[in-house]
N, C-alpha and C positions, 0 to 999 in steps of 0.2 A: 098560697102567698097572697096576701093583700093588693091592691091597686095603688095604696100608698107604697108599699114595698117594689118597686116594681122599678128597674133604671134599665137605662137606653144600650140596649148590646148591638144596635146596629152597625152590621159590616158591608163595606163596598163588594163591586163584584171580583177586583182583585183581590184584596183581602180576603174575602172570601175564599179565592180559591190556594193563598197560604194558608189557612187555617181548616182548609176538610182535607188540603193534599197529604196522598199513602204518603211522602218523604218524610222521613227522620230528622232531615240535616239541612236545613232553609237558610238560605239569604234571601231575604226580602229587600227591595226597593233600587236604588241608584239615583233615582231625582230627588230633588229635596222636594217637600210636602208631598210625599207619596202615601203616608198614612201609616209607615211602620211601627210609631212611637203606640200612636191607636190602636193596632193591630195588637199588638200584645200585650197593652192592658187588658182589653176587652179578653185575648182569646186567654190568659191566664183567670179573670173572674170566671170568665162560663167554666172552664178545665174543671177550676175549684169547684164548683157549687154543684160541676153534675158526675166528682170523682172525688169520695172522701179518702180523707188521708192523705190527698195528692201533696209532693214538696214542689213547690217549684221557685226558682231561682231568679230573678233580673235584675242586670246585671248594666253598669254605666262605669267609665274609667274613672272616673272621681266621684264624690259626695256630692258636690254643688248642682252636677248637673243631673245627679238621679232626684234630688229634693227637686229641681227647676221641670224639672221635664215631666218627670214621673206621681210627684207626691199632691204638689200644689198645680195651678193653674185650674181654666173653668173644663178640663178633660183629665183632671189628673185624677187620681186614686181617691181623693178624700171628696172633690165632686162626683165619680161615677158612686163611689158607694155609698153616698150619704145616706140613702132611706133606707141600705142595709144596716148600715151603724146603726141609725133612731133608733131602730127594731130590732134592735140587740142581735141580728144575725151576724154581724161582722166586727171584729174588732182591732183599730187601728193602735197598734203602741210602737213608737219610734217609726223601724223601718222594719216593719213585720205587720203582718196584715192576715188575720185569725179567721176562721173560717168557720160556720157552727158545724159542719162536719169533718172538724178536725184537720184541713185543708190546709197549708199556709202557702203564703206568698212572701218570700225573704226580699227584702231590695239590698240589692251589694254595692259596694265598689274595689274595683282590687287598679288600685293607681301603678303601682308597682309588681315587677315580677317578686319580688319577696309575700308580696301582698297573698299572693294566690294560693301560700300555703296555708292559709287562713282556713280554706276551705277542704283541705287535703280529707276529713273524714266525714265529709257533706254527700247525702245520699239522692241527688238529685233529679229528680221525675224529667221535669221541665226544666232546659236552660237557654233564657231571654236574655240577648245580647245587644244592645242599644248601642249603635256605633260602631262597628266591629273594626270598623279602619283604626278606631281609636286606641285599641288594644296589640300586643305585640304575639305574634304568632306561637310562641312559648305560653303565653297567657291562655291562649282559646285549645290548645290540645290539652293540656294540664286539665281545663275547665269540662273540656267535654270527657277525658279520661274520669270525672264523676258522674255525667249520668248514667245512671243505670238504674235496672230495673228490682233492684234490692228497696224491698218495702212498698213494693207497687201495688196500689188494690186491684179489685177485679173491676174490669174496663165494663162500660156500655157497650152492648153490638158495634153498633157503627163507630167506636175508637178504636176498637180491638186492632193491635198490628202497628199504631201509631205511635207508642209509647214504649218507651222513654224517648220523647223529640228536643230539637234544638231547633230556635227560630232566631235569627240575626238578622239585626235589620242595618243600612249605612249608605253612609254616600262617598263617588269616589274622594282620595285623597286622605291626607295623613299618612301618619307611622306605618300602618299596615295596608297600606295599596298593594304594595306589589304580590304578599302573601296571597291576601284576599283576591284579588284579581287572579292568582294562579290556581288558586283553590277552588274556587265556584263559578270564575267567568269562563275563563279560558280554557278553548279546547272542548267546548259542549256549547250545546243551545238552548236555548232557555226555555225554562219550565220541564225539561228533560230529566228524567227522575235515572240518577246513576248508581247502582249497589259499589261503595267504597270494599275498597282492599282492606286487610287487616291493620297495616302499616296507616291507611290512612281514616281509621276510625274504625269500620266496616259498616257506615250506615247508609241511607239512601237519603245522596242529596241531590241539591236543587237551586238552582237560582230561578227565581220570579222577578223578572223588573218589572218595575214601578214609575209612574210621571207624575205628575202634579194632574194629568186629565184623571188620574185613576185614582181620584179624593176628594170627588165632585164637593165634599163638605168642606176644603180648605178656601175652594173658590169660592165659596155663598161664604161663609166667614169672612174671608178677606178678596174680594174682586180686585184686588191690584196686585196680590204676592207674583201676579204672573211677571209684570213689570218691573216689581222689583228687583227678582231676578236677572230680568233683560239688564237692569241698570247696576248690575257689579263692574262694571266695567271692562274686565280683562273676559274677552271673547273663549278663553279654554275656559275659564271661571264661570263666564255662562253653560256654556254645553254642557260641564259637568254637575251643573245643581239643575240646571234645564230638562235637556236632555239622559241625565247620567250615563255622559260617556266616560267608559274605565280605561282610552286611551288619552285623556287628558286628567291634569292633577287639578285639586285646590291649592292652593296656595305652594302651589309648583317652588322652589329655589329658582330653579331655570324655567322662568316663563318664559325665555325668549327662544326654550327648544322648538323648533318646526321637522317633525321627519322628513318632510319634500325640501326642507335646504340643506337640512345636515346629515342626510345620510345618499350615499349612491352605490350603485349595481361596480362589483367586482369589475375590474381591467387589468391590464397587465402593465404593471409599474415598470418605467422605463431605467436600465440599471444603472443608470448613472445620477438617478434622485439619490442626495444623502439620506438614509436610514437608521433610524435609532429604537432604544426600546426604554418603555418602562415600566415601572414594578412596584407591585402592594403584597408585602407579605402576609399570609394567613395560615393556619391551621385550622384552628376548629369554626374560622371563618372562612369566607375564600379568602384565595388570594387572586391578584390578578396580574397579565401580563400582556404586554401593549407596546405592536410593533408599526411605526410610524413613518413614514415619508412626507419629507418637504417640498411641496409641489412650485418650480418654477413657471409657474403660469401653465394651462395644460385645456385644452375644448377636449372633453373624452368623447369620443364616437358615440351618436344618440343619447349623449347626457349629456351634463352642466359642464361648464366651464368654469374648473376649478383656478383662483387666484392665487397669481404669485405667492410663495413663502406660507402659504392654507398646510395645514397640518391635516395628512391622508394616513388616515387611523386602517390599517389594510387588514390587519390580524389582529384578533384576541385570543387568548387560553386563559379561563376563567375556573376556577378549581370548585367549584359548587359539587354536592352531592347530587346525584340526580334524581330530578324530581323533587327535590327539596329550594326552599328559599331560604339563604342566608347560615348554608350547614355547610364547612370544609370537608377538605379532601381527606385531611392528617398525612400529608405528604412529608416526607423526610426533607430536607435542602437537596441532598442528592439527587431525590427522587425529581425533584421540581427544575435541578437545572440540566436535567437529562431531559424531558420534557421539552425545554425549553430548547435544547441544540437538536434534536430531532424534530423540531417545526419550522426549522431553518433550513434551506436551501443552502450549497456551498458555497453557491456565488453568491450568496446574499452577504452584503458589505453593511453590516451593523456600525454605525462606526463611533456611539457612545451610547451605553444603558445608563439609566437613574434610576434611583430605587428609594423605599421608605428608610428614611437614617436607622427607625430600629434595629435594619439588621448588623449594625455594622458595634451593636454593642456585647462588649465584654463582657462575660459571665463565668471570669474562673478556667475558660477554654478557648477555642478559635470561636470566632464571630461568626455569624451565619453569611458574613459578605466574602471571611477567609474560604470556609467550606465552597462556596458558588464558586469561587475562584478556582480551586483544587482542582473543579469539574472542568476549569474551561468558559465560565462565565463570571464575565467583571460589572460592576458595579462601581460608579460614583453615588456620593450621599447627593437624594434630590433635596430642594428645596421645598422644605414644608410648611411654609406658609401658609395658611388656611387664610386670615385676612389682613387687609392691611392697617397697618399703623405708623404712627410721626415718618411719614411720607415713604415708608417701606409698600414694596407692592405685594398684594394679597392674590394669593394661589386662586381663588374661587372669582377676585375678579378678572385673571388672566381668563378662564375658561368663558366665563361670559361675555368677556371682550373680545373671545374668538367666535362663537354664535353669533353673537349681534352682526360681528362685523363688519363690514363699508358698503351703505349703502344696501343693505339686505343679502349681500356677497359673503356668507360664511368663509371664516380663515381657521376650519376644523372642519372635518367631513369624517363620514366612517363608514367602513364600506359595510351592507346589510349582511355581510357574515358575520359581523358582530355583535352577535343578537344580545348580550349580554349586558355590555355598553346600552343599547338600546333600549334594552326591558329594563333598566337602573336608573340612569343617569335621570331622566324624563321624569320622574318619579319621585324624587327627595324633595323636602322640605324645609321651610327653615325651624330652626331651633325658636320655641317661643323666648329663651330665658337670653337671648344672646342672637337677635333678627338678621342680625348680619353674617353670622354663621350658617352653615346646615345641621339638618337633624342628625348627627352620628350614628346614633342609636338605630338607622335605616340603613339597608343594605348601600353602602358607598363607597364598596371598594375599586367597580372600576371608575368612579368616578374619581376618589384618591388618586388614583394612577394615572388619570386623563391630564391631573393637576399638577403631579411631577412632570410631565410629558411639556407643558405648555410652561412651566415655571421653566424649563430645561432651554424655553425660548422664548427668553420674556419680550412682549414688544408693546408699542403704542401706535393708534392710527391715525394717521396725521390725513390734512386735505389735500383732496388732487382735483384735475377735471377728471370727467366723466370719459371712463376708456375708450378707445376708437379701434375700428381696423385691429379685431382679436382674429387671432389664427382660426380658421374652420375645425381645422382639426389636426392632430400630432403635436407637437411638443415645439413650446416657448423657449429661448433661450433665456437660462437664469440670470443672464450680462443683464437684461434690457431693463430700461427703467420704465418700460410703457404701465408696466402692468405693477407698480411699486406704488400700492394704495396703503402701505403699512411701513412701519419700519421697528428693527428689533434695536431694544434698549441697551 
């Protein structure tokens, strides 16, 4: 090959070590400019050129941003290979990129899950995933359930065992956080090469993170993206493009979650707090159910001093398949309100549930609120609100008007058995077509039900002084106005 033929394959030492590691099954990166988008151009030419016949696939959730990211710009496909173009070794047409030994590089976008049957009889060597948060967990097995090794040629020595791979590269946040963080974050340490179960692929994966220090090329390029960063303004919005931490979101719904204010260590509820529940029906989703205490003012023994009329989220029962994100139980009603009476204590004095109004409709038989009843468990329709409008109040600002709440005093707490709540709510996003909503299409069922729970108590916070003389410890009487930094609507 000629010295005019000849383009720049340099890889960092991270990159580097995605691109030789034995894993199958890669997530690349978590900071922003960590070099992912590079890492697989680069590691798909070389594949190409030193494996003929190779297929290989990458992949972005829309068009605009695999043409922006991948095709043009001074690192995209049509500058790395240009002196292979000249020289008639490479050839560019649309979004296919030719190989002289028979090699291709397909660029996709599958925007929707209908999309992905596009590709149902694609025989895929290599599948490059640019963004993975961006894609919906239904999307990425589908996609991996095509690589395989049908049509594979005969490998180099030192490839041999590495093929058919998947390399995914993203940062935290979007649609697919929570998947993806349970997938490849959570539960191993990094750079740990895992042999998957059948159920979950059966390949050997991997997460490698990534900084902005591990693309030494982003910072000679641009010597300020460090700072730019610094200057997003919202402190979880840095960490997560900074640092990529996967327990903060981008563009969070609830930035104003903090685990150190909203959640605390199990106690024992005193039985005379009113008590309520509420409810997200699901089947082939979860459902959720959410049993709550109205705290009159309360210092819990070596934790926070929860405020007056604070909604204490004490129990969940969260119907998820296990091991699975966002897969129901398929539980009958019966089955679900038998569940539900056998996670009650006798003495436990419920003394109103709410629930999602679907169950209360008609279809030709009894309602699914009749059947609950049958069992023994009642339901009123909650209020579903999702946002507000001509001066109606909106479910999702009730919830955030209970996190914020007075003076950095959360008026919603939940106690860290609630892992569920926890691992969700933190997590959702807003809807781009509709800012003021959240993303549906994200796991938000117990979030749903946090929003019946607090619609079920709508309130507003009005100004007080700054509290005095709070009990040490034991129980507030509910009479007092000391501690009435709120008041319900």
């Amino acid at each position: 090959m000629s010295q005019q033929a000849e383009i720049d394959v340099e890889l960092h030492e991270k990159q580097t070590i995605a691109y030789e590691s034995q894993a199958t099954e890669i997530l690349y990166g978590g900071a922003a400019g960590g070099g992912k988008s590079f890492l697989m151009r680069i590691a798909a030419i070389i594949w190409c050129s030193r494996i003929p016949g190779l297929q290989v696939y990458l992949f972005r959730r829309i068009t605009k941003d695999l043409v922006k990211n991948h095709i043009e710009g001074p690192k995209g496909f049509r500058a790395l290979l240009a002196p292979w173009v000249k020289c008639g070794f490479v050839q560019i047409v649309d979004k296919e990129i030719r190989f002289w030994n028979d090699s291709k590089i397909y660029l996709c976008h599958c925007e929707h899950e209908k999309n992905m049957y596009d590709f149902d009889g694609a025989e895929i060597h290599v599948l490059l995933i640019d963004e993975l948060t961006h894609f919906t967990e239904k999307i990425y097995r589908f996609l991996r359930g095509r690589v395989r090794a049908v049509g594979l040629p005969e490998l180099p020595d030192d490839l041999k065992g590495c093929f058919p791979r998947i390399i995914c590269g993203t940062n935290p946040g979007n649609i697919g956080h929570l998947w993806v963080k349970k997938t490849f974050i959570d539960n191993c340490d990094p750079l740990e090469i895992r042999k998957m179960d059948d159920d979950e692929g059966g390949m050997y994966r991997q997460f490698i993170p990534a900084l902005l220090e591990d693309n030494p090329s982003m910072l000679k390029d641009d010597p300020t993206y460090r700072a730019k960063l610094k200057g997003l303004g919202s402190k979880a919005l840095v960490r997560a493009k900074l640092k990529g931490d996967w327990d903060v979101v981008e563009g969070a719904y609830f930035d104003c979650w903090d685990k150190e204010r909203h959640t605390v260590r199990p106690f024992r509820i005193p039985e005379n707090w009113m008590r309520f529940r509420a409810f997200d029906w699901g089947s082939a989703k979860p459902f959720s159910v959410g049993w709550y205490a109205v705290c009159p003012g309360y210092q819990v023994h070596e934790g926070p001093y929860i405020q007056k009329d604070c909604l204490v989220k004490y129990r969940e029962w969260y119907g998820c398949k296990q091991g699975k994100t966002d897969v129901g139980l398929k539980m009958t009603v019966e089955q679900v309100a038998q569940g539900i009476i056998d996670r009650e204590s006798e003495k436990e004095d419920i003394q109103y549930s709410v629930a999602d109004p679907a169950i209360f409709a008609q279809d030709g038989g009894p309602s699914m609120s009749e059947r609950f009843a049958n069992k023994g468990v009642y339901f009123m329709k909650a209020d579903n609100k999702r946002v507000g409008a001509s001066g109606h109040i909106g479910g999702w600002d009730q919830v955030r008007a209970r996190f914020v709440g007075i003076d950095g005093k959360p008026m919603i707490v939940f106690f860290t058995t609630c892992k569920d709540s926890i691992r969700t709510i933190p997590a959702l996003i807003h809807d781009e077509n509709r800012p003021e909503d959240l993303n549906s299409d994200m796991e938000d069922h117990a979030a749903d039900e946090t929003r019946y729970a607090c619609m079920s108590r709508p309130w507003t916070p009005i100004d007080v002084e700054e509290e005095e003389d709070k009990p040490k410890d034991g129980y507030q009487d509910s009479d007092s106005e000391e501690h009435g930094a709120w008041r319900l609507i």
